[in-house]
N, C-alpha and C positions, 0 to 999 in steps of 0.2 A: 604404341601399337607396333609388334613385328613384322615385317614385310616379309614374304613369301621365300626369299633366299635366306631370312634371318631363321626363320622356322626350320627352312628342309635342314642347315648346318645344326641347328640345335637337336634335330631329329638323329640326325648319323652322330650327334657328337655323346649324346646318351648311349647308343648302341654299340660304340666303341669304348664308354666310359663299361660296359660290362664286361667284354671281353680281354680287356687291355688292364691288366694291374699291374702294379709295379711290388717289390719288394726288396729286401734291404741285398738279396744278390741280382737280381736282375730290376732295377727301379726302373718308372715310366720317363721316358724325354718327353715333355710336351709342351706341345706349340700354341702360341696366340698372336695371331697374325691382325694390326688393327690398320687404318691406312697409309698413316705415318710410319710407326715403328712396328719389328717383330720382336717377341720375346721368347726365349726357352727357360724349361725346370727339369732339373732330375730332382724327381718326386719317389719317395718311399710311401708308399698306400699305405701299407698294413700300420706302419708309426705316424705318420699324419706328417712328415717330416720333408723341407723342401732340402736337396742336398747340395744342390748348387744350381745360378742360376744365371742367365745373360740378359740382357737387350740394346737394341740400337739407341736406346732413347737417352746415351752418354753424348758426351760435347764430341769425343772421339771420335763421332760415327758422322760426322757432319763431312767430312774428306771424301767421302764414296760417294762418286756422280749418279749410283740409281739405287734403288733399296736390293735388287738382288745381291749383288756385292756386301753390302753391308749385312745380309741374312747369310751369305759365308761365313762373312767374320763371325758373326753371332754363334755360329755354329762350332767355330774353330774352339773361342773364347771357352763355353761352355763345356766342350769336349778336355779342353787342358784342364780347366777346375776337375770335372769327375776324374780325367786321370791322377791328378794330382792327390785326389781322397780315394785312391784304390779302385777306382770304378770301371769295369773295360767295358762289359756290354749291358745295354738299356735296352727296352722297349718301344719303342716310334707312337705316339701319339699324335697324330695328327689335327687334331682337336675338330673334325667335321670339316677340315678344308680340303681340298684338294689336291692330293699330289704333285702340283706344279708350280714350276715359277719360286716364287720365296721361301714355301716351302721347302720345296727339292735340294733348292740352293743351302735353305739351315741344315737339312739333313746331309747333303754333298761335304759341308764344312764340318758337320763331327766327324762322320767316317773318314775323313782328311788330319784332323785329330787323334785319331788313334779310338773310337766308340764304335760298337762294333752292335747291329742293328739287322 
């Protein structure tokens, strides 16, 4: 059974998945935020193709006293992969969460990388 905040996120995260594509010059960054760990992807739509990808859920991320910090790192990590494959600017996916907090922070840590959103 979904609960009511599980619905509204899947409700925005449909309506973002319309307007937000990614493709092979401007791919989607997008985000899954679960309690424990965040993850990012630079996603190609049009080829079904993940191009690079992060998460905290490495033994390395265990040093960071609270998940925001480690949702920089996430971001950093991620932004040097796509730079490293040619990649400068993505599309922000936010996947139906909210602009705040670990979010912000993963997105703070690409733009801090050099991705450009």
């Amino acid at each position: 059974m979904m609960t009511i905040k599980t619905k509204r996120r899947t409700k925005i995260r449909l309506k973002l998945k319309k307007t937000i594509r990614g493709n092979s010059a401007m791919p989607r960054l997008s985000v899954f935020r679960s309690n424990k760990n965040i993850y990012a992807q630079i996603i190609d739509d049009i080829k079904g193709n993940t191009l690079a990808s992060a998460s905290s859920n490495s033994k390395d991320f265990d040093k960071f006293e609270n998940k925001n910090k480690a949702a920089l790192e996430v971001g950093k990590i991620v932004a040097k992969k796509a730079v490293k494959k040619g990649i400068s600017s993505v599309k922000f996916d936010r996947g139906g969460y909210l602009y705040h907090g670990r979010v912000k922070s993963l997105a703070d840590g690409a733009r801090e990388g050099g991705l450009k959103f």
